[in-house]
Short mmCIF file of the C-alpha atoms (twelve columns), coordinates in Angstrom:
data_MODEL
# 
_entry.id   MODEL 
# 
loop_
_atom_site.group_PDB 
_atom_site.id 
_atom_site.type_symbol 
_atom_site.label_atom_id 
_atom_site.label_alt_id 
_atom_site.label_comp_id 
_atom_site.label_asym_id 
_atom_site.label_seq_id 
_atom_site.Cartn_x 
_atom_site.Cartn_y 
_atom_site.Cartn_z 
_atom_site.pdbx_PDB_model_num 
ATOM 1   C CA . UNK A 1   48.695  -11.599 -4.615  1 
ATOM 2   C CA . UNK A 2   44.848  -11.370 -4.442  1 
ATOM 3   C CA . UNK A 3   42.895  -14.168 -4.388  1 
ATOM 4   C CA . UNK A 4   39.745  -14.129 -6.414  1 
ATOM 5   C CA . UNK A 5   37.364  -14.294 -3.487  1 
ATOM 6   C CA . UNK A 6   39.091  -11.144 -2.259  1 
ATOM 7   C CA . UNK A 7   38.518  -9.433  -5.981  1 
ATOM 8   C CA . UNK A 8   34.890  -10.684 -6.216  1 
ATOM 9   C CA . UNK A 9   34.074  -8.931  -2.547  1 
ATOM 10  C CA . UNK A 10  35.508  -5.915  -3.640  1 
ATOM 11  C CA . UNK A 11  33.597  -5.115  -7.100  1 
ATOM 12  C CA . UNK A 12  30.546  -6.226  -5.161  1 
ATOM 13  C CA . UNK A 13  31.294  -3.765  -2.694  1 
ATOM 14  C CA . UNK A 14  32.096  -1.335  -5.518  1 
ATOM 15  C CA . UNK A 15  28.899  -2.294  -6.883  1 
ATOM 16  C CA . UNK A 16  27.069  -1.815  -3.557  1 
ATOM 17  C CA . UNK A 17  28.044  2.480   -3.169  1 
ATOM 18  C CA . UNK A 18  26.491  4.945   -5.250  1 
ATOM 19  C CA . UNK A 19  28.365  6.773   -8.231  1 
ATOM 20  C CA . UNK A 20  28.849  9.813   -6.845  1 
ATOM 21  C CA . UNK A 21  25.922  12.863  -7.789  1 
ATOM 22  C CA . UNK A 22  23.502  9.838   -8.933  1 
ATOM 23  C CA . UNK A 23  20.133  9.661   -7.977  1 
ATOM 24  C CA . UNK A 24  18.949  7.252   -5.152  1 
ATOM 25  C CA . UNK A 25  16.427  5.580   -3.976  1 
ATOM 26  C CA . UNK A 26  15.837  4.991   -0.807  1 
ATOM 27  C CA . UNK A 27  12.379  3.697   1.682   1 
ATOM 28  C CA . UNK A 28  11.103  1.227   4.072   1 
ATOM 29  C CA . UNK A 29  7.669   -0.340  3.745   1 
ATOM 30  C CA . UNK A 30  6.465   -2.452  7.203   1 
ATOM 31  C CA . UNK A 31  3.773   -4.302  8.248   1 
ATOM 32  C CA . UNK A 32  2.282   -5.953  11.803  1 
ATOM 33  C CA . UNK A 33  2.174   -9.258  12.931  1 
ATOM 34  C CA . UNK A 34  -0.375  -8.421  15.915  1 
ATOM 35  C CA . UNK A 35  -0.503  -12.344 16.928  1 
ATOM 36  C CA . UNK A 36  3.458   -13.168 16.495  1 
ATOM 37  C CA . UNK A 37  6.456   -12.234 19.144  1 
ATOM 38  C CA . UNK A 38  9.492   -11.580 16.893  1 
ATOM 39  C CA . UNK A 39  11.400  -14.604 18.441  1 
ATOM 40  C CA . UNK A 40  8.579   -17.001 16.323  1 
ATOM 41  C CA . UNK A 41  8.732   -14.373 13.160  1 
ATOM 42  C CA . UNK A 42  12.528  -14.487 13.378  1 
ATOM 43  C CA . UNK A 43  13.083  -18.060 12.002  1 
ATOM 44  C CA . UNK A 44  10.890  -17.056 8.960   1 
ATOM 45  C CA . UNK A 45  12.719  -14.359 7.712   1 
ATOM 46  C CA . UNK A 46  16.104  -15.915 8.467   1 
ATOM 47  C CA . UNK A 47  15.245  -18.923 6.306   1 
ATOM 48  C CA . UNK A 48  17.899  -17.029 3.380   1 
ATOM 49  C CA . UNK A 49  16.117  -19.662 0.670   1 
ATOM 50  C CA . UNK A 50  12.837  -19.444 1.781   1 
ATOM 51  C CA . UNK A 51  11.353  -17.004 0.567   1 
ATOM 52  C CA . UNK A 52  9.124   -18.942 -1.746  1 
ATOM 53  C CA . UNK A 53  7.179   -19.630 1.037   1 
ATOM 54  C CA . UNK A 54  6.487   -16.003 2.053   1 
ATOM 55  C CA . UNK A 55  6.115   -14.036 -0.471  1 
ATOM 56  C CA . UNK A 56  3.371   -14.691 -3.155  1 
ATOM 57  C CA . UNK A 57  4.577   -14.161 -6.872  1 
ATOM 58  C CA . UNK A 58  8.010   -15.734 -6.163  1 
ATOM 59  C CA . UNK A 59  8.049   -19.342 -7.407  1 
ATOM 60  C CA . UNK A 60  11.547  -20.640 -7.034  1 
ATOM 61  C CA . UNK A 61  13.710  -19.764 -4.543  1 
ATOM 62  C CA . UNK A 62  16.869  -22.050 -4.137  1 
ATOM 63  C CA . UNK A 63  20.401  -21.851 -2.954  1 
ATOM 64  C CA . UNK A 64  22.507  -20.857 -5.937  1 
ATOM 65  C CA . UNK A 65  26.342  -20.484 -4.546  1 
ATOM 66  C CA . UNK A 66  27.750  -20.570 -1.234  1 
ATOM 67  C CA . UNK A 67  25.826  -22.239 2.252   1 
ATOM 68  C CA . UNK A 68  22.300  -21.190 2.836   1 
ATOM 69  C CA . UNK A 69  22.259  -18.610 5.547   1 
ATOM 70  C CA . UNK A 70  26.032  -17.468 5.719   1 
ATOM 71  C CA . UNK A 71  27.347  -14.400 4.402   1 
ATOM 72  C CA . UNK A 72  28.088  -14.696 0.659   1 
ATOM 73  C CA . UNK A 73  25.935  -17.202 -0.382  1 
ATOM 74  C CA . UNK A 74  23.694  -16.227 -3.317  1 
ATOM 75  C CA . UNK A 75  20.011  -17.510 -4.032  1 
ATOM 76  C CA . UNK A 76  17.744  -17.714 -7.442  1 
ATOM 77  C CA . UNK A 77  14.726  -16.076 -7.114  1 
ATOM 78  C CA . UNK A 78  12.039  -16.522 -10.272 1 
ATOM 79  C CA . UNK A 79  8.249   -15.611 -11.035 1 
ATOM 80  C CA . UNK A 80  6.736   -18.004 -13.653 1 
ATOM 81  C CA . UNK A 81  4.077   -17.453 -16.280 1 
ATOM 82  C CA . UNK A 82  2.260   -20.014 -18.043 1 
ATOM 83  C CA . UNK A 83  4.005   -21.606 -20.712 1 
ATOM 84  C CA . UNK A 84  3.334   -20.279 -24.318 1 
ATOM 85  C CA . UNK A 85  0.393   -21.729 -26.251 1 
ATOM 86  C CA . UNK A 86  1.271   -25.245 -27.066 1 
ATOM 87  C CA . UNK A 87  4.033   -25.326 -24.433 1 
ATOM 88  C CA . UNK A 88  4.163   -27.973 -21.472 1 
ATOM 89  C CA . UNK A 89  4.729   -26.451 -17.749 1 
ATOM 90  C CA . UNK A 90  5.517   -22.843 -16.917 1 
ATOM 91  C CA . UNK A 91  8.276   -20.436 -18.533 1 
ATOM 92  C CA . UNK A 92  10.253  -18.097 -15.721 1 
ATOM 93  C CA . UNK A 93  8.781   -14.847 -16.140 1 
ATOM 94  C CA . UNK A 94  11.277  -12.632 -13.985 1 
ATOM 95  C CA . UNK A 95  14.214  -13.995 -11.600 1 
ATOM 96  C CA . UNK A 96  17.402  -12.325 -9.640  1 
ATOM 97  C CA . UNK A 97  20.284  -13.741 -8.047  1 
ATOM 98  C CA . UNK A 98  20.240  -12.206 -4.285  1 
ATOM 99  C CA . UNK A 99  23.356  -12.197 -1.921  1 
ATOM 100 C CA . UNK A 100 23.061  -12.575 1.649   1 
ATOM 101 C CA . UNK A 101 25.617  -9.627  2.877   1 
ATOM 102 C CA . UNK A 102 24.966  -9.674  6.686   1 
ATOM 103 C CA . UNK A 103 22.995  -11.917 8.928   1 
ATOM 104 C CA . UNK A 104 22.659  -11.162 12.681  1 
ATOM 105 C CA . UNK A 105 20.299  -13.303 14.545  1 
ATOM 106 C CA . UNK A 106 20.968  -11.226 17.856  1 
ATOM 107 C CA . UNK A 107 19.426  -7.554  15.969  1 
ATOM 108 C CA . UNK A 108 16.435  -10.111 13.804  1 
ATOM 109 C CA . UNK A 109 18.057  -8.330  10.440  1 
ATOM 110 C CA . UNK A 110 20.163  -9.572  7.370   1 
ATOM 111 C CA . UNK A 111 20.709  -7.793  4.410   1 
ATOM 112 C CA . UNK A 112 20.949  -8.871  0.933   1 
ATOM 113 C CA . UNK A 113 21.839  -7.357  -2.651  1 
ATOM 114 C CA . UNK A 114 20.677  -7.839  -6.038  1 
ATOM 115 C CA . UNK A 115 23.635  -9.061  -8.130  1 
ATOM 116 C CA . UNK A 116 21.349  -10.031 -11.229 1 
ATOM 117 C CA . UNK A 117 17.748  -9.598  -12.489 1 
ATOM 118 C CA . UNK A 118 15.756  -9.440  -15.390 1 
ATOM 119 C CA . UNK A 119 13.631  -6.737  -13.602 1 
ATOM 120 C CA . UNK A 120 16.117  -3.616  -14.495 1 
ATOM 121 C CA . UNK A 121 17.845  -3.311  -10.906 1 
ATOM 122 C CA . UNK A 122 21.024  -1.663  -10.985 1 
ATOM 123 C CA . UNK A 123 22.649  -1.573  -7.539  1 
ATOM 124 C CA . UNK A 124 19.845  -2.702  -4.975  1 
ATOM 125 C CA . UNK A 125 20.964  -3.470  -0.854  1 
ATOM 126 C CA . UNK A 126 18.014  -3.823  1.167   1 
ATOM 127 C CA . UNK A 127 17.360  -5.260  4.432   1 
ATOM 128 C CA . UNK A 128 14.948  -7.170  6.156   1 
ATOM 129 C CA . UNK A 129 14.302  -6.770  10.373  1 
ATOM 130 C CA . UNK A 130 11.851  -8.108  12.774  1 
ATOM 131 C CA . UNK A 131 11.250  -5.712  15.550  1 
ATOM 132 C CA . UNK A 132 9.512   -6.169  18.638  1 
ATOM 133 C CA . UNK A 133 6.567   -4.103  19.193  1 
ATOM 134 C CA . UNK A 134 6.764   -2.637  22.271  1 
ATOM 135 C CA . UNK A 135 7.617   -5.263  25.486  1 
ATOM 136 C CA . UNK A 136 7.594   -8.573  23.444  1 
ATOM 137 C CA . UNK A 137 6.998   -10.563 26.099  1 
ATOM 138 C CA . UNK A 138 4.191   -8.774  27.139  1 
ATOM 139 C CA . UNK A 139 2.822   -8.154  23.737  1 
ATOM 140 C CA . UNK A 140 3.310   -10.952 21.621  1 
ATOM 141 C CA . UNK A 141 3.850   -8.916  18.109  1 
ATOM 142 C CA . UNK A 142 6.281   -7.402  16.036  1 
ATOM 143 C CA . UNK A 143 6.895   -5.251  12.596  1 
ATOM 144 C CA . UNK A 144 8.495   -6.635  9.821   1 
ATOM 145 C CA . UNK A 145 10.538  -3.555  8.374   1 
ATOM 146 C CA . UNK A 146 11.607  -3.964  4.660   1 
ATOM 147 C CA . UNK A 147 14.355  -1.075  3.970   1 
ATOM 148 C CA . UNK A 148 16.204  -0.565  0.587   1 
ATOM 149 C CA . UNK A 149 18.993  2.089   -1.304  1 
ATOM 150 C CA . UNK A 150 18.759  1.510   -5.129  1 
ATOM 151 C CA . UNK A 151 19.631  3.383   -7.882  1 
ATOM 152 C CA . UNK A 152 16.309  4.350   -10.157 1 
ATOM 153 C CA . UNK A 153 14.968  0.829   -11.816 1 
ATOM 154 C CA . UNK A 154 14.240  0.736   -15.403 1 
ATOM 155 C CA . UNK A 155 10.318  0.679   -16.001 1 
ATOM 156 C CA . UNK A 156 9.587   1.923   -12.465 1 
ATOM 157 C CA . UNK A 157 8.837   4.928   -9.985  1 
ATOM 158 C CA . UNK A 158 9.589   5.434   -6.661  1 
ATOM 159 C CA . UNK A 159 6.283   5.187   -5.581  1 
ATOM 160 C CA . UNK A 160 5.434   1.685   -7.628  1 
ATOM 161 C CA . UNK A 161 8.693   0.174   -5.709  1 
ATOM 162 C CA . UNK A 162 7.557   1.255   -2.574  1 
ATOM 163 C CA . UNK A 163 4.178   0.207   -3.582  1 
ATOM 164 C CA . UNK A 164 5.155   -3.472  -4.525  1 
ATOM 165 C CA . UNK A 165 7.424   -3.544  -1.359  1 
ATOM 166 C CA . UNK A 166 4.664   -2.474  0.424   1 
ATOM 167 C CA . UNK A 167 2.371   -5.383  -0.479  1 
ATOM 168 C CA . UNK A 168 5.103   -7.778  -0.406  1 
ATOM 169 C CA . UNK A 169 5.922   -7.164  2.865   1 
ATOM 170 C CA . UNK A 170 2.204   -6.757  4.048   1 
ATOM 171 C CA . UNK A 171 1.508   -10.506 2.245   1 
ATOM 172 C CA . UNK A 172 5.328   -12.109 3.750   1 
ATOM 173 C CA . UNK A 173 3.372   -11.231 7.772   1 
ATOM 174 C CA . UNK A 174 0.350   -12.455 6.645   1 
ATOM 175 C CA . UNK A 175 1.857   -15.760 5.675   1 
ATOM 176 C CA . UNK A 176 4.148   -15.830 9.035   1 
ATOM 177 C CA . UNK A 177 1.094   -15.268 11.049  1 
ATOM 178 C CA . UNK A 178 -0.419  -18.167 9.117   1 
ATOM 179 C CA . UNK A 179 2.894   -20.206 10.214  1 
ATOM 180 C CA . UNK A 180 3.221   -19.214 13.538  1 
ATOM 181 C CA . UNK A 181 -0.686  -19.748 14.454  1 
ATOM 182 C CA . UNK A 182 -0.473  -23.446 12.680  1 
ATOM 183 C CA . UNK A 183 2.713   -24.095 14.593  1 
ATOM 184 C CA . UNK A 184 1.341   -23.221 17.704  1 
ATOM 185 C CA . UNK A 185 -2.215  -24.730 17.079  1 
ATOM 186 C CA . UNK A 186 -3.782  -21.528 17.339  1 
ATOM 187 C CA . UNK A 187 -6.051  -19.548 14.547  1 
ATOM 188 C CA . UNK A 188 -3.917  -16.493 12.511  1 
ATOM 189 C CA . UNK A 189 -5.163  -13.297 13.876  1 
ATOM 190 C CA . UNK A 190 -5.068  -14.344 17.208  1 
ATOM 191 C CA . UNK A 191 -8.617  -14.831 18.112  1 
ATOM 192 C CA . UNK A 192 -10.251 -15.248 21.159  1 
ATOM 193 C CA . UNK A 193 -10.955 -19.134 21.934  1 
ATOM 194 C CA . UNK A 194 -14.079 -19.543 23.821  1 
ATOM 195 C CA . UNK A 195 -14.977 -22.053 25.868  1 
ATOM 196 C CA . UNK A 196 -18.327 -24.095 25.697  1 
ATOM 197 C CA . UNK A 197 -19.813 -24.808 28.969  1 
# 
């Protein structure tokens, strides 16, 4: 007899492959972090219910099923708009529900699908890596690298996708410089300090 944790993995997993002859998307948007090692950028990233933090436009991001950071758990993620005339607080203006698939702190990646959203996602599995630039150690930066499979989204192109992920990634290593500099006392950018005599 199945158990339902066994039936809900596999229609997520039937969810996750393509129909067969349907269009997909696929792309990977990345951006630098000149100042931070990818050991320092790692924690960022892994933070499954963080991304609040990181990436402007998202308001709410919060655990929504399972334990933050394992395989399976599930998080809200919502944009809010000003609430209508006459209205107290803010109204959610887009969300999804995102499930962590994999998470390996050893290869800096996870990899998440969209299981909900008001934004007209169908099947969506993207991934999220830090990579070392060159000798880490040596270097002291990385690459974010934001990679997705989709099928088409209602109300977009290709090219707006990859343009949003583009900017979303490029504004997630702005803010983890930001982090990582305040963390380590330093300012973002990693400029010279010079000393007065």
């Amino acid at each position: 007899m199945e158990t339902k944790e066994a039936a809900a993995a596999e229609q997520l997993q039937q969810q996750q492959q393509p129909e067969p002859g349907q269009e997909q998307w696929r792309g990977a948007v990345e951006a630098a972090l000149p100042s931070t090692p990818a050991s320092a950028a790692w924690p960022h990233i892994a933070s499954f219910c963080a991304l609040h933090r990181y990436l402007p436009g998202i308001d709410v991001c919060q655990l929504a099923a399972g334990d933050d950071g394992r395989p399976g758990c599930v998080r809200y993620v919502a944009s809010l708009a000003p609430a209508a005339a006459g209205g107290a607080g803010r109204e959610v203006a887009s969300w999804a529900r995102e499930e962590l698939l994999e998470i390996d702190g050893g290869a800096r990646r996870l990899a998440y699908a969209v299981i909900g959203s008001s934004m007209g996602f169908g099947r969506y599995v993207a991934s999220m890596a830090v990579a070392a630039d060159g000798d880490e150690a040596a270097a002291g930066r990385c690459r974010l690298v934001w990679a997705f499979e989709c099928d088409p989204v209602q109300g977009w192109s290709l090219d707006g996708l990859l343009g949003y992920l583009d900017g979303g990634v490029k504004a997630i290593a702005a803010r983890i410089e930001e982090a990582a500099a305040a963390a380590a006392g330093a300012p973002a950018g990693g400029g010279d300090v010079v000393a007065a005599a």
